[in-house]
Backbone as XML, in Angstrom:
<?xml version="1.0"?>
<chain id="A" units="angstrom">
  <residue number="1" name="UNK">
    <atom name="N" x="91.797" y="94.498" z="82.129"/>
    <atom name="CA" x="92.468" y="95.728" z="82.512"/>
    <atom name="C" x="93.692" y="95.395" z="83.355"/>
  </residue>
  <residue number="2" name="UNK">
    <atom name="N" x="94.944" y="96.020" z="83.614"/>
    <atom name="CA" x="96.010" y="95.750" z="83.796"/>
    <atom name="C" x="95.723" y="96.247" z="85.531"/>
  </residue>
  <residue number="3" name="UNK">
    <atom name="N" x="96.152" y="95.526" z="86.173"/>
    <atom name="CA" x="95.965" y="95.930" z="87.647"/>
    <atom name="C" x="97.416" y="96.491" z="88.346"/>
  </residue>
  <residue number="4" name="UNK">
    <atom name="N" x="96.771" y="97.374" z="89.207"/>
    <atom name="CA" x="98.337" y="98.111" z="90.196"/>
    <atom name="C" x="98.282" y="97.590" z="91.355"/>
  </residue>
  <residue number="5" name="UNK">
    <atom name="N" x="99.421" y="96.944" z="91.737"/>
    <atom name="CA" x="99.567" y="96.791" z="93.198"/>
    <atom name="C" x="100.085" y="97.640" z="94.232"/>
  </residue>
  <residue number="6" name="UNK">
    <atom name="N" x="99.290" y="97.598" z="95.597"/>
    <atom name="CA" x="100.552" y="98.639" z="96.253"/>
    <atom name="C" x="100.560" y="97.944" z="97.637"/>
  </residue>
  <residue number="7" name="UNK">
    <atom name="N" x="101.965" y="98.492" z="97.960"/>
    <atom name="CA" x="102.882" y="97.410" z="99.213"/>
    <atom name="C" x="103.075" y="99.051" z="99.960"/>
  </residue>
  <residue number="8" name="UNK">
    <atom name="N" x="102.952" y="98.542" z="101.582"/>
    <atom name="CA" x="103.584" y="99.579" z="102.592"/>
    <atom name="C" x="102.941" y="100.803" z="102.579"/>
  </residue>
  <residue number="9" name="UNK">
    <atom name="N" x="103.912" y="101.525" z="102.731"/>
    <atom name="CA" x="102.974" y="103.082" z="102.979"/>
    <atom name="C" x="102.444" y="103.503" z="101.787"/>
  </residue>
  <residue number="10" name="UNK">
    <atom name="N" x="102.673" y="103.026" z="100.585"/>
    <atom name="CA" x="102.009" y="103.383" z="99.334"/>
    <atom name="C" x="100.336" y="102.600" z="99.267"/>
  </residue>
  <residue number="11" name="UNK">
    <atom name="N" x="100.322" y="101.629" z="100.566"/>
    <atom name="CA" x="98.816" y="101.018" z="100.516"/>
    <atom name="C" x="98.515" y="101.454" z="101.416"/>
  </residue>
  <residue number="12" name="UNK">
    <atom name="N" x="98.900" y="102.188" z="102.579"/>
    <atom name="CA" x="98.371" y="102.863" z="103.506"/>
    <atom name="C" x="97.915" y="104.408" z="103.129"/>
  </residue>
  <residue number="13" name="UNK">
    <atom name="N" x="98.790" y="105.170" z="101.739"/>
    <atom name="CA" x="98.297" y="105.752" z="101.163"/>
    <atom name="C" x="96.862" y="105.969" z="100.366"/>
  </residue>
  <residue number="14" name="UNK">
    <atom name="N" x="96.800" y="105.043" z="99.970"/>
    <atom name="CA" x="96.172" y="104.774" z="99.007"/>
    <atom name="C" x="94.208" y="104.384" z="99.211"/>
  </residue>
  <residue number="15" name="UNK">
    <atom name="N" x="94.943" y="103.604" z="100.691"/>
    <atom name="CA" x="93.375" y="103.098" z="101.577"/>
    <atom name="C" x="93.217" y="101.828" z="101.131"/>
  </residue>
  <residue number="16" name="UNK">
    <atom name="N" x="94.062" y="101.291" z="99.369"/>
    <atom name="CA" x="93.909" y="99.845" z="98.954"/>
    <atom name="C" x="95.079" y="99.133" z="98.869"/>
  </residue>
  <residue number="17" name="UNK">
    <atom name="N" x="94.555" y="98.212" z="98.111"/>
    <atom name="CA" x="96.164" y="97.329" z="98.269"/>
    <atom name="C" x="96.023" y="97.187" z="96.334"/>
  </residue>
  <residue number="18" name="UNK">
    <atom name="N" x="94.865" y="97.197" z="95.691"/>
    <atom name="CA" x="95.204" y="97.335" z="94.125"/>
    <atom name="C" x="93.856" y="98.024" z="93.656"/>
  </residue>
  <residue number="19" name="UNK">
    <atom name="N" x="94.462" y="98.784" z="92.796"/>
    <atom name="CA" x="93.669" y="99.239" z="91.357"/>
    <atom name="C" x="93.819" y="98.673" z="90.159"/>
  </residue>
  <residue number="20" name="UNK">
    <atom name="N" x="92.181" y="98.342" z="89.466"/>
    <atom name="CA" x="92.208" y="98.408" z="88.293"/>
    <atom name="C" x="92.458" y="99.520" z="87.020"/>
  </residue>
  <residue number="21" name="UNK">
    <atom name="N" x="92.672" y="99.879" z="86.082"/>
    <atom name="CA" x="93.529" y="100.982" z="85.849"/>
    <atom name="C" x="93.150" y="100.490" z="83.471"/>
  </residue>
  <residue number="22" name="UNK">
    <atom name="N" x="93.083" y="101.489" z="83.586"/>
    <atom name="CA" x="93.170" y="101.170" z="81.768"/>
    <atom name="C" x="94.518" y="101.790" z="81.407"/>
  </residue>
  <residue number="23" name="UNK">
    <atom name="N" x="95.715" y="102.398" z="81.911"/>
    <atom name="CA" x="96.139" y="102.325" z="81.859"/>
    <atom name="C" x="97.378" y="101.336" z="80.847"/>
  </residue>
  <residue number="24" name="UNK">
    <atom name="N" x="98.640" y="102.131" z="79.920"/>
    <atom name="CA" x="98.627" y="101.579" z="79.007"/>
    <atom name="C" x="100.454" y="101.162" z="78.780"/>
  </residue>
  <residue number="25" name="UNK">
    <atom name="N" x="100.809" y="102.315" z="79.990"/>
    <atom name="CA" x="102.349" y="102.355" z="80.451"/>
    <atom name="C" x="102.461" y="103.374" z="81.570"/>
  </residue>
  <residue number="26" name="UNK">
    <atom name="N" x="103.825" y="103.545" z="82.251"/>
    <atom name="CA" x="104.202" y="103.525" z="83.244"/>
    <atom name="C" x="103.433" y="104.885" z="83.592"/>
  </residue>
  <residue number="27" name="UNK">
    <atom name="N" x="103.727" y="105.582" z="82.692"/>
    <atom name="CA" x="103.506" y="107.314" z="82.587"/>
    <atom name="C" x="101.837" y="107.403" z="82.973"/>
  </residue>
  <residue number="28" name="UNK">
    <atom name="N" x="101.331" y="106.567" z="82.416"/>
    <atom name="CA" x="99.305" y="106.502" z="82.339"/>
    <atom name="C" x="99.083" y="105.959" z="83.578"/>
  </residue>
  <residue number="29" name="UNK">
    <atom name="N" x="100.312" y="105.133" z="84.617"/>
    <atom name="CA" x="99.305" y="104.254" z="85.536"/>
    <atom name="C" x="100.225" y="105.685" z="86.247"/>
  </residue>
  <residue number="30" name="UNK">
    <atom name="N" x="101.190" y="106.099" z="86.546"/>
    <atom name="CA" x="101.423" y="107.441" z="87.320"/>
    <atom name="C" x="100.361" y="108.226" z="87.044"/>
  </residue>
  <residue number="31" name="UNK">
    <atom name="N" x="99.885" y="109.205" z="86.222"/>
    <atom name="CA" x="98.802" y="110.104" z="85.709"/>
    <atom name="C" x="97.578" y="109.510" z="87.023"/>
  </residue>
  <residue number="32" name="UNK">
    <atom name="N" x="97.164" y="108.107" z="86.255"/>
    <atom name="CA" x="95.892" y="107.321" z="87.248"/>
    <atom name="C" x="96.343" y="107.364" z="88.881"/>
  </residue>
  <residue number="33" name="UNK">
    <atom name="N" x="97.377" y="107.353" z="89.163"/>
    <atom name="CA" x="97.763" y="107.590" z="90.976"/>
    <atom name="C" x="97.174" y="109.070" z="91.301"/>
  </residue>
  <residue number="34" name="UNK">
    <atom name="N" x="98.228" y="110.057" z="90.253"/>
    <atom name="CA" x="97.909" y="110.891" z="90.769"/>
    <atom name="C" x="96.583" y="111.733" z="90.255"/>
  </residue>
  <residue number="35" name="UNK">
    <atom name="N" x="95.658" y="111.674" z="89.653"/>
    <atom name="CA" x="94.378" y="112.053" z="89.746"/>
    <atom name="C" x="93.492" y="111.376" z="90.679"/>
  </residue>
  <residue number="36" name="UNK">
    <atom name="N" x="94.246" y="109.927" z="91.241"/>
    <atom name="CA" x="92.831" y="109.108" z="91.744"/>
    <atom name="C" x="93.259" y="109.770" z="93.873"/>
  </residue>
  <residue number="37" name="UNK">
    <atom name="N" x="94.340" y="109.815" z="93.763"/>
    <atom name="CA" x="94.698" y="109.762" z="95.195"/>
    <atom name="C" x="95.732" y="111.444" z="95.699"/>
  </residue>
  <residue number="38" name="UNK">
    <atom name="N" x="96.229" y="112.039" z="94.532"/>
    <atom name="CA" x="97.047" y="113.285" z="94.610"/>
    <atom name="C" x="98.613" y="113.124" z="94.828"/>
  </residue>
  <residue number="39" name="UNK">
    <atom name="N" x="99.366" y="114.240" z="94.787"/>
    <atom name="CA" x="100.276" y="114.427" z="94.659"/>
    <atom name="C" x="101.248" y="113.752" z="95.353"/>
  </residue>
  <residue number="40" name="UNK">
    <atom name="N" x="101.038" y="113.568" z="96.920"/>
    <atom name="CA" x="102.005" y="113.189" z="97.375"/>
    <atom name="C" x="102.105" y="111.430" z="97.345"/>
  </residue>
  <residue number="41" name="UNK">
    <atom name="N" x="101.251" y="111.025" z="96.880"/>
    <atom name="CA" x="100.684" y="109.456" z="96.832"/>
    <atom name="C" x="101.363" y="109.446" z="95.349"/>
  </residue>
  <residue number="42" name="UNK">
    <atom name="N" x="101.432" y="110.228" z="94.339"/>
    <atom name="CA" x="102.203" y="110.207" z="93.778"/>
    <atom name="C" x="103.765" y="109.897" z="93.537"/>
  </residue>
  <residue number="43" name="UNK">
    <atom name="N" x="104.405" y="111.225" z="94.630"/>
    <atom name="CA" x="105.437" y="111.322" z="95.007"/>
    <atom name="C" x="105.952" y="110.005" z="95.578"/>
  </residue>
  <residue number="44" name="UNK">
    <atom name="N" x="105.114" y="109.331" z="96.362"/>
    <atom name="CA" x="105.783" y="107.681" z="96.618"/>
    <atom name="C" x="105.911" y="106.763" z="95.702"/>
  </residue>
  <residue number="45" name="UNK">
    <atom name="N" x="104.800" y="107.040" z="94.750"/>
    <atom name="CA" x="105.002" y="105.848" z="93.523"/>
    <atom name="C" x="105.919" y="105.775" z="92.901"/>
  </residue>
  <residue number="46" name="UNK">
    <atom name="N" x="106.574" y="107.245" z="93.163"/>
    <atom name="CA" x="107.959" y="107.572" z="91.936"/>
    <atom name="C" x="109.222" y="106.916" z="92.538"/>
  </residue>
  <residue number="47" name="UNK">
    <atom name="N" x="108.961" y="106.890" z="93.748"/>
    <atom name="CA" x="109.947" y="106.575" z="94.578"/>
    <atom name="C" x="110.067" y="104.859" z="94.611"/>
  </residue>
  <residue number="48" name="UNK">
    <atom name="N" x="109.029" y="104.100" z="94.347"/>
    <atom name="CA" x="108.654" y="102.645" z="94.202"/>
    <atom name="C" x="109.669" y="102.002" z="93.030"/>
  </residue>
  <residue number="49" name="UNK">
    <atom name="N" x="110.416" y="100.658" z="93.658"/>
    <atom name="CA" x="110.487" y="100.006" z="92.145"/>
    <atom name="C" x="109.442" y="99.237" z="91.649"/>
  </residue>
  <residue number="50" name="UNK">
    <atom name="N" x="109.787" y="98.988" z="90.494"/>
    <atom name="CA" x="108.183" y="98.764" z="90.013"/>
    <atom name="C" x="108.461" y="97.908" z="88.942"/>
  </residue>
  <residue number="51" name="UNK">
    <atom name="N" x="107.395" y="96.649" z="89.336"/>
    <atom name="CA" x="107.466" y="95.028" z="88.997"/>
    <atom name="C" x="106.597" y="95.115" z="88.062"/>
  </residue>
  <residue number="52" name="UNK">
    <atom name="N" x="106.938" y="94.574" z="87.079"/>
    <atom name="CA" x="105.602" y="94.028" z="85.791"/>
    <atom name="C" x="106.188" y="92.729" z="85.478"/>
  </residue>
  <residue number="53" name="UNK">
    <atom name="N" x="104.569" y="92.122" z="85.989"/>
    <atom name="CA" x="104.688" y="90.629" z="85.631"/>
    <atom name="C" x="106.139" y="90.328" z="86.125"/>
  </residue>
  <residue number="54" name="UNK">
    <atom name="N" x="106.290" y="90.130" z="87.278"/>
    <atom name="CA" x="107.058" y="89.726" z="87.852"/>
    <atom name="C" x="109.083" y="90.000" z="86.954"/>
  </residue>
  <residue number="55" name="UNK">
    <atom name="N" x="108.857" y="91.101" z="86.733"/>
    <atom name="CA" x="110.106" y="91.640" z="85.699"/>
    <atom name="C" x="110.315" y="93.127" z="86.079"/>
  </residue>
  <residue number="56" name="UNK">
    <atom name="N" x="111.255" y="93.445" z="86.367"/>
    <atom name="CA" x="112.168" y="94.642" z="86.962"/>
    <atom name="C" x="111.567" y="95.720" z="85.958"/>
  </residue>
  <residue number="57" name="UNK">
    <atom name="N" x="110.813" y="96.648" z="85.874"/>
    <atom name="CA" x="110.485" y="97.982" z="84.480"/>
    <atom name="C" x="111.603" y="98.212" z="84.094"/>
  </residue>
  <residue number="58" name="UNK">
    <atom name="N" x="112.744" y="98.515" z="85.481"/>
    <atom name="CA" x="114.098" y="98.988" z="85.240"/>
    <atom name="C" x="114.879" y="98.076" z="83.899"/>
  </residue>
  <residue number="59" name="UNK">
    <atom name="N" x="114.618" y="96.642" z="83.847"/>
    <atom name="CA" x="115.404" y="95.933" z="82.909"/>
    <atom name="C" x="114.640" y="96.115" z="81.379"/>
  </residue>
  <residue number="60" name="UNK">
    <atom name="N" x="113.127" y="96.411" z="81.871"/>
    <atom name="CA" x="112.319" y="96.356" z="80.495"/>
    <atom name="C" x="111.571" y="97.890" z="79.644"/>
  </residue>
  <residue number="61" name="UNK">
    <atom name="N" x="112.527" y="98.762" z="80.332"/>
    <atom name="CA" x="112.229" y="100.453" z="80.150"/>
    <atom name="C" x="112.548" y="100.377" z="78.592"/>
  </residue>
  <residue number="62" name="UNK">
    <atom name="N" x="113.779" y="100.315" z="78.269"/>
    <atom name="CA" x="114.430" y="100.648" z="76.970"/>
    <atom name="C" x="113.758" y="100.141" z="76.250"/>
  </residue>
  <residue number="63" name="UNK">
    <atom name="N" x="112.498" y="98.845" z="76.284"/>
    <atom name="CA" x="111.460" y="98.563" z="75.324"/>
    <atom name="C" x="110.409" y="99.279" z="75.009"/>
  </residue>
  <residue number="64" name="UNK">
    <atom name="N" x="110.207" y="100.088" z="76.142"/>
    <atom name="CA" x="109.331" y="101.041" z="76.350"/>
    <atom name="C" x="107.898" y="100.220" z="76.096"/>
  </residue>
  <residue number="65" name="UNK">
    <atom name="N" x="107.798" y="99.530" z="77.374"/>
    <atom name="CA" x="106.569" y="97.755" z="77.368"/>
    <atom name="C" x="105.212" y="98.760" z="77.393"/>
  </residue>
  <residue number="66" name="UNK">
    <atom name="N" x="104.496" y="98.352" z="76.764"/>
    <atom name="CA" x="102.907" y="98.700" z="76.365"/>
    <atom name="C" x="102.473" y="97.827" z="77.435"/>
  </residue>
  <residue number="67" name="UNK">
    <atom name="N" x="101.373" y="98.130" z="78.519"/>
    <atom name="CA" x="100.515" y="97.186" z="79.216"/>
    <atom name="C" x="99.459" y="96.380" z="78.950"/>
  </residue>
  <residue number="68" name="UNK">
    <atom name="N" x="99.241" y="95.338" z="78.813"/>
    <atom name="CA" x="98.460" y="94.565" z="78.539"/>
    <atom name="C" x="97.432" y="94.232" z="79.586"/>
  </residue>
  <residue number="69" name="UNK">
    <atom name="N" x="96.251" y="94.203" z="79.503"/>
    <atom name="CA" x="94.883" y="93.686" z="80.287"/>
    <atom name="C" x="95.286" y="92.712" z="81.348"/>
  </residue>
  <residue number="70" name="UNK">
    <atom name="N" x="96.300" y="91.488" z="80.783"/>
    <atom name="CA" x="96.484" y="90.819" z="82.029"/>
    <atom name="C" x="97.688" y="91.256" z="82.857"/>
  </residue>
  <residue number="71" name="UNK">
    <atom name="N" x="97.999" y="92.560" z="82.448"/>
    <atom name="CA" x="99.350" y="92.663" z="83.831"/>
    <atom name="C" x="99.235" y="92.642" z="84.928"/>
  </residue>
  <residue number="72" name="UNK">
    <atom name="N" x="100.148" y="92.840" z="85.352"/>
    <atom name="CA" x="100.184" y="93.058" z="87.190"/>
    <atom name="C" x="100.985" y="93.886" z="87.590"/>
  </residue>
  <residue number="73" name="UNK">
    <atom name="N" x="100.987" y="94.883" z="87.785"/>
    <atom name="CA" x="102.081" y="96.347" z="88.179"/>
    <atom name="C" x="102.551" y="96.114" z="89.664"/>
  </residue>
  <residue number="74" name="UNK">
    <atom name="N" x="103.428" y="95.980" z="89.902"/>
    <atom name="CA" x="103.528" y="96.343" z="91.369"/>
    <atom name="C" x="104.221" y="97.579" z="92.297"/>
  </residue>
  <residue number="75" name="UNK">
    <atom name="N" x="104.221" y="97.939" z="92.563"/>
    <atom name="CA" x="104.971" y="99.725" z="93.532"/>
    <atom name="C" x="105.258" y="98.851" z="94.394"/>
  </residue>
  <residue number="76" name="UNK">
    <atom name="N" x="106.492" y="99.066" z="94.876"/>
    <atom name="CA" x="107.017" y="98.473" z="96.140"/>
    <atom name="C" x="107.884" y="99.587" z="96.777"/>
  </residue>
  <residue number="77" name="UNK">
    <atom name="N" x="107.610" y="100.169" z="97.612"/>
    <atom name="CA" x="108.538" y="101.253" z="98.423"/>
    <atom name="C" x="109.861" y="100.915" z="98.792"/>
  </residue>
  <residue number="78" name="UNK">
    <atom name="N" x="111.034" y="101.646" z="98.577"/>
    <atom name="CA" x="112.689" y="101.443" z="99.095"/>
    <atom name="C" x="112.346" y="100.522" z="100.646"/>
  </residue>
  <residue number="79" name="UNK">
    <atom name="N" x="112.842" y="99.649" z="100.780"/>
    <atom name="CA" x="113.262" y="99.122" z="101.486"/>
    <atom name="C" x="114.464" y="99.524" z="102.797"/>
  </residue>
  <residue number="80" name="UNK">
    <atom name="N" x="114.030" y="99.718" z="104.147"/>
    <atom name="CA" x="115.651" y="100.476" z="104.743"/>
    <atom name="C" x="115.069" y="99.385" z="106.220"/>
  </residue>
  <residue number="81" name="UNK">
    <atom name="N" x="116.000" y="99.385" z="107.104"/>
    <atom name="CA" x="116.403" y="98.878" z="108.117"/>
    <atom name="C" x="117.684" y="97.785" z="108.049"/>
  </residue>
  <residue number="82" name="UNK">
    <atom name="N" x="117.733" y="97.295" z="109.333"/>
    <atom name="CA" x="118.678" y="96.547" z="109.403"/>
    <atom name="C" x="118.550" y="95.461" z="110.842"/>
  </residue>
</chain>
């Protein structure tokens, strides 16, 4: 099963740091956030960039990537300070 990671206030959300997930693309592991944890735990994930297998979604969207059992998802929250 393809696992989700979560970094920062999205794991302080969450209570974990990963879920396992059957999940199959981006849209199914969102759906799985927000039924497992609600809306606003949601609302951060959307806000997350988000790593597969160590690869930007952003560069690998237009393939529209199917998840595979051994992935690794990651949510990482915007980054701010200085």
């Amino acid at each position: 099963m393809p696992v989700l990671k979560y970094y920062g206030p999205l794991c302080d959300l969450t209570g974990c740091k990963s879920d396992y997930t059957a999940a199959t693309s981006l849209q199914e592991a969102r759906n799985f956030i927000r039924q497992k944890y609600g809306e606003e735990t949601l609302r951060m994930a959307r806000g997350c960039t988000v790593i597969v297998n160590d690869k930007n979604y952003n560069h690998l969207r237009q393939k529209k990537p199917r998840f595979k059992d051994e992935d690794t998802i990651h949510f990482f929250p915007p980054l701010a300070g200085g």
